[in-house]
NULOZA-444449 format. One record per residue: chain; y negated, z, x negated of N, C-alpha, C in turn; residue number from 1. Coordinates in nm, 3 decimals, m for minus. Atoms other than C-alpha are relative to their C-alpha. Layout:
// NULOZA-444449
   chain       n_v       n_w       n_u      ca_v      ca_w      ca_u       c_v       c_w       c_u     n
       A         Y         Z         X         Y         Z         X         Y         Z         X   NUM
...
// end
This chain:
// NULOZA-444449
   chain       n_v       n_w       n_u      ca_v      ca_w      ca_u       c_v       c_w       c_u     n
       A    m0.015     0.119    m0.081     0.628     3.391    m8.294    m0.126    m0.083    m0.008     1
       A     0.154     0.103     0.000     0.414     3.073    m8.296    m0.027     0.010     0.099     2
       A     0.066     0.064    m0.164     0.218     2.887    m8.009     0.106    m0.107    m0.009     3
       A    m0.095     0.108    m0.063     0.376     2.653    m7.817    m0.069    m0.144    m0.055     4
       A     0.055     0.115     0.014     0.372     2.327    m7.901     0.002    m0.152     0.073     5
       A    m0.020     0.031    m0.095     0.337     2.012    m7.711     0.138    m0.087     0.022     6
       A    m0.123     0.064    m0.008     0.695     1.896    m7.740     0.061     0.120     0.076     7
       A    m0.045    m0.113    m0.073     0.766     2.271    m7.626    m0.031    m0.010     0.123     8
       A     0.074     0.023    m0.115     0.527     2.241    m7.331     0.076    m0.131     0.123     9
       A    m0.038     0.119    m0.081     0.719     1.923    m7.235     0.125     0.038     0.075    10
       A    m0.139    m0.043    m0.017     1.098     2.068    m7.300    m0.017     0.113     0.166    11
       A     0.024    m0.110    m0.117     0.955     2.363    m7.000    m0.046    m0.090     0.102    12
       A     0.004     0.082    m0.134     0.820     2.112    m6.778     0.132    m0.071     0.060    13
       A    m0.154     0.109    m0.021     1.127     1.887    m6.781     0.118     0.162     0.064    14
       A    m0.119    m0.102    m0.069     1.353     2.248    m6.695    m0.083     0.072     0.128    15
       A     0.036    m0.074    m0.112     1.097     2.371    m6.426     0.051    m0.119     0.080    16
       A    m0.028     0.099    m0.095     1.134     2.029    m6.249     0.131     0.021     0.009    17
       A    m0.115    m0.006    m0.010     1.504     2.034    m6.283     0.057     0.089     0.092    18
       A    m0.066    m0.174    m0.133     1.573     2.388    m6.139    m0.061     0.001     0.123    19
       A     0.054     0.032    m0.090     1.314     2.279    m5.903     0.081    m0.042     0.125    20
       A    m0.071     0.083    m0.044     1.511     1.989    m5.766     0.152     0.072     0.050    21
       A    m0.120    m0.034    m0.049     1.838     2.178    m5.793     0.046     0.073     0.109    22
       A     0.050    m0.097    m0.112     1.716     2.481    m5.555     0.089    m0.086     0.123    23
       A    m0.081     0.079    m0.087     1.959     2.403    m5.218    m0.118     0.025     0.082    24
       A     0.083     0.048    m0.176     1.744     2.362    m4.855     0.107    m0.049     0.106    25
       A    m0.037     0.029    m0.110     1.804     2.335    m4.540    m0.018    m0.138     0.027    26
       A     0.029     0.137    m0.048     1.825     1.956    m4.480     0.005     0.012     0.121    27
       A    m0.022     0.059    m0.101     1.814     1.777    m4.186     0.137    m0.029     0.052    28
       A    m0.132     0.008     0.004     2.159     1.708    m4.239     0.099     0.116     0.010    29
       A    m0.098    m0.127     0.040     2.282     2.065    m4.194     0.068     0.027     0.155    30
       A    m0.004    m0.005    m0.086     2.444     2.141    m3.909     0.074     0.161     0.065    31
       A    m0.077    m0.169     0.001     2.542     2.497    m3.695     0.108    m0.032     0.114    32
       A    m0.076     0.006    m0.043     2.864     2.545    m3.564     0.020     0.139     0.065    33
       A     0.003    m0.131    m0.072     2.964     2.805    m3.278     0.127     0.002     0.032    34
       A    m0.153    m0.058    m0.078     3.342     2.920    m3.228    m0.011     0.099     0.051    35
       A    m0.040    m0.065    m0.085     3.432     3.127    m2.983     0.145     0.028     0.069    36
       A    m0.136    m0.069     0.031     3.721     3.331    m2.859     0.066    m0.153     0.100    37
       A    m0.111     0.067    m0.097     4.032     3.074    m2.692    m0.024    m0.125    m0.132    38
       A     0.006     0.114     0.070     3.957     2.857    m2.977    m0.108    m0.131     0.036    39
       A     0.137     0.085    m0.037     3.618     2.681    m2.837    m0.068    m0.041    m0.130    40
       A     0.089     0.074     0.142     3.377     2.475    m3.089    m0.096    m0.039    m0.010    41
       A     0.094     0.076     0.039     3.065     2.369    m3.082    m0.092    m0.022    m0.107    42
       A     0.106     0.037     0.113     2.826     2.138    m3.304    m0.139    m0.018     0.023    43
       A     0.128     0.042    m0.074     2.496     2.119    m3.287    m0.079    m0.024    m0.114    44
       A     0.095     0.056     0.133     2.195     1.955    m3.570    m0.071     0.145     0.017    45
       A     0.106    m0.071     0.013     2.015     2.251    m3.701    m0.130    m0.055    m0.036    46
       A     0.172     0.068     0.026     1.673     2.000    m3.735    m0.050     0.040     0.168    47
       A     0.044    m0.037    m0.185     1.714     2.030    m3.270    m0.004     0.133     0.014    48
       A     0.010    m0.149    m0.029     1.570     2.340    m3.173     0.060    m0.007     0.150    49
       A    m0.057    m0.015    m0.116     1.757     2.413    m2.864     0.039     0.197     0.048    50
       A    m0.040    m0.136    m0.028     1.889     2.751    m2.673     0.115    m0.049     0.063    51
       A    m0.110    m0.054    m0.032     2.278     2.780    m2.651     0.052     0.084     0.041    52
       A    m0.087    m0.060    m0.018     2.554     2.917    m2.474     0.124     0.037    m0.056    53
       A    m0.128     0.035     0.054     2.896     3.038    m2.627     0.033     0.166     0.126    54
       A    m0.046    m0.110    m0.091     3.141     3.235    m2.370     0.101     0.093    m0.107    55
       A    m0.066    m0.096     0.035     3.317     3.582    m2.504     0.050     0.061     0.086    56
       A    m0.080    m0.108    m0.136     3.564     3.802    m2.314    m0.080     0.094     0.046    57
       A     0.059    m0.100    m0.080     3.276     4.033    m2.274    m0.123    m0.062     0.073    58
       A     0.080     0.088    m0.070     3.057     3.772    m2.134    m0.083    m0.157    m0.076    59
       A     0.078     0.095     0.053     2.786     3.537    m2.244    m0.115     0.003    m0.117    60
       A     0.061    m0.025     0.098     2.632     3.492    m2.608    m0.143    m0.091     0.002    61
       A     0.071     0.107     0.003     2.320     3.318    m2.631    m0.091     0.044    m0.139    62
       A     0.025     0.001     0.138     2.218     3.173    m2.934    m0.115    m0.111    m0.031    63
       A     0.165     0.087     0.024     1.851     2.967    m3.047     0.037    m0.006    m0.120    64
       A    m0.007     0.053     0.096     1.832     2.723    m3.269    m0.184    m0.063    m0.028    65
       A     0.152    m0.045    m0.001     1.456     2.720    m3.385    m0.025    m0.053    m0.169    66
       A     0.056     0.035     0.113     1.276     2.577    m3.684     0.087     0.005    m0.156    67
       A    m0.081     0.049     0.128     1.542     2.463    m3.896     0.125     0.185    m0.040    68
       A    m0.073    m0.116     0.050     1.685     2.852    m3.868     0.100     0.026     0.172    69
       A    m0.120    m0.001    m0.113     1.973     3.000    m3.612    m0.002     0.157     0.041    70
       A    m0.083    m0.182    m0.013     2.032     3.392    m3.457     0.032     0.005     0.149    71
       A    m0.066    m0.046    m0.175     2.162     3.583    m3.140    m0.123     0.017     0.083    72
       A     0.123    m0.032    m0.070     1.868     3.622    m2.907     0.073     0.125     0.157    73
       A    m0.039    m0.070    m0.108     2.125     3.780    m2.619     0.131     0.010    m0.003    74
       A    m0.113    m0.053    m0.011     2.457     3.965    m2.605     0.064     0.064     0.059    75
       A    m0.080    m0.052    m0.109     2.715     4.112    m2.379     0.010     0.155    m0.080    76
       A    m0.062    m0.120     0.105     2.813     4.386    m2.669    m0.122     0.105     0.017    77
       A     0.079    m0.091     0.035     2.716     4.699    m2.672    m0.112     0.071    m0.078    78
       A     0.123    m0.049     0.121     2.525     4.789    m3.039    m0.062    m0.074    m0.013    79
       A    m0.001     0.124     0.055     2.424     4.429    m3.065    m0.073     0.006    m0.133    80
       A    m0.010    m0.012     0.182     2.439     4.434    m3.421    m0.053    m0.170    m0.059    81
       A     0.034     0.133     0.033     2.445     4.068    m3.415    m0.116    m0.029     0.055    82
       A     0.141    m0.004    m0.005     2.102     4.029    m3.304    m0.087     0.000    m0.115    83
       A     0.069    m0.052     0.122     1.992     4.198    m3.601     0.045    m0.082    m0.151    84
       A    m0.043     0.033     0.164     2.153     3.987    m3.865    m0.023    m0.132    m0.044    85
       A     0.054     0.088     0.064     2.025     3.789    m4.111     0.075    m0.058    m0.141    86
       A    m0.087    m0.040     0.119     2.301     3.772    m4.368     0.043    m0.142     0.000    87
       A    m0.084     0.146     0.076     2.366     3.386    m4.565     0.005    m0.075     0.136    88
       A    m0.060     0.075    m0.068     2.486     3.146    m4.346     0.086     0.018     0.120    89
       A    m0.090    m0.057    m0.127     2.701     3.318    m4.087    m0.045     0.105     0.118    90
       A     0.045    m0.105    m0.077     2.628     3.554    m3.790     0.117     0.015     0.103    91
       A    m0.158     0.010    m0.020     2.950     3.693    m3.616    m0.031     0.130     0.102    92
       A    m0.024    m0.061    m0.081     2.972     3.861    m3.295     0.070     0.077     0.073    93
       A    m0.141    m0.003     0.010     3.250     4.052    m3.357     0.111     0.088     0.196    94
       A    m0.076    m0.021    m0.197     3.313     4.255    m2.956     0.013    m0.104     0.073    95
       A    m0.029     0.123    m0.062     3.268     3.940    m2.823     0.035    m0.157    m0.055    96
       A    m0.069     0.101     0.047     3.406     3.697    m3.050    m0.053    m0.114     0.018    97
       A     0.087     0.141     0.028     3.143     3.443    m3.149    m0.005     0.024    m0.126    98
       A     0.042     0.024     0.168     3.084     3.324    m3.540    m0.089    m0.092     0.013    99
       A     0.091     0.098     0.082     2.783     3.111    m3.605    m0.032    m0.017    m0.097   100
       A     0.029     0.024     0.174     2.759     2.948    m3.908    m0.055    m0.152    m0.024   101
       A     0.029     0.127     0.022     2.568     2.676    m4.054     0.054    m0.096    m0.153   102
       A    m0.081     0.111     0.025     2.735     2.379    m4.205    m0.051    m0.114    m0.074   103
       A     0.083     0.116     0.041     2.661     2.083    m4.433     0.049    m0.143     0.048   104
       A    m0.100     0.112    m0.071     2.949     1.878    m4.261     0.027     0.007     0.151   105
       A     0.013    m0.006    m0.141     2.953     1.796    m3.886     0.144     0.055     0.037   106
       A    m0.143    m0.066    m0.016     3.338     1.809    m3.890     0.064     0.103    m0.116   107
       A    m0.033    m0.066     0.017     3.509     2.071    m3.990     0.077    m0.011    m0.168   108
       A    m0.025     0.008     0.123     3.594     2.095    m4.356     0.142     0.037    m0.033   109
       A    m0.098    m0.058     0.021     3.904     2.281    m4.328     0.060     0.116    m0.095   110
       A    m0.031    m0.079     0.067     4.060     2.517    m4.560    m0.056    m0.013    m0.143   111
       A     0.059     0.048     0.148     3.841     2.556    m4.848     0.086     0.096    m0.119   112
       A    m0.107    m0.036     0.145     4.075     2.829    m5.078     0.108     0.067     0.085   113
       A    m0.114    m0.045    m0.005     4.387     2.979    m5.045     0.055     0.131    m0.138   114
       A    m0.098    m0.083     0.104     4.538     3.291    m5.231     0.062     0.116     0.051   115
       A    m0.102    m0.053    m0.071     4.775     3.467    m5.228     0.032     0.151    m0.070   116
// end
């Protein structure tokens, strides 16, 4: 193998910037959504740090919204499992029937696949 040359040197700059750019983020524009059991909904900007409520049949979930990130801080449930989780985009409270998930669309996107 040769050395690089500076047309090579260029072709690697031009694909670091690219993949750079492509990398997703948390915009400003992202937003977290909280359902809860009876079919409840709320939206809220993940840029506002705030501390939420969402009600479950086993009581009251409370959920912080904090430096552009989202988790459970307090739970009715027994193991609270959800506390502990850090998994993608979603956090799901499953004894007491909360899902938080963050969102790139304020309203609801609807059915993204179907199969069967």
């Amino acid at each position: 193998m040769g050395r690089l040359r500076s047309g090579d040197i260029i072709i690697l700059v031009v694909f670091i910037i690219l993949i750079a750019l492509s990398i997703p983020s948390k915009s400003d524009s992202a937003f977290v959504r909280i359902s809860s059991s009876g079919g409840k909904e709320k939206v809220y900007e993940l840029s506002e740090d705030r501390i939420v409520s969402a009600e479950g049949p086993l009581g009251t979930t409370t959920i912080e919204i904090k430096d552009g990130d989202v988790r459970i801080i307090d739970s009715p449930c027994a193991q609270k499992t959800c506390m502990n989780t850090r998994i993608g985009d979603t956090i799901c409270c499953l004894p007491n029937k909360v899902l938080v998930t963050i969102s790139a669309d304020r309203e609801d996107g609807g059915i993204d696949v179907v199969a069967y």
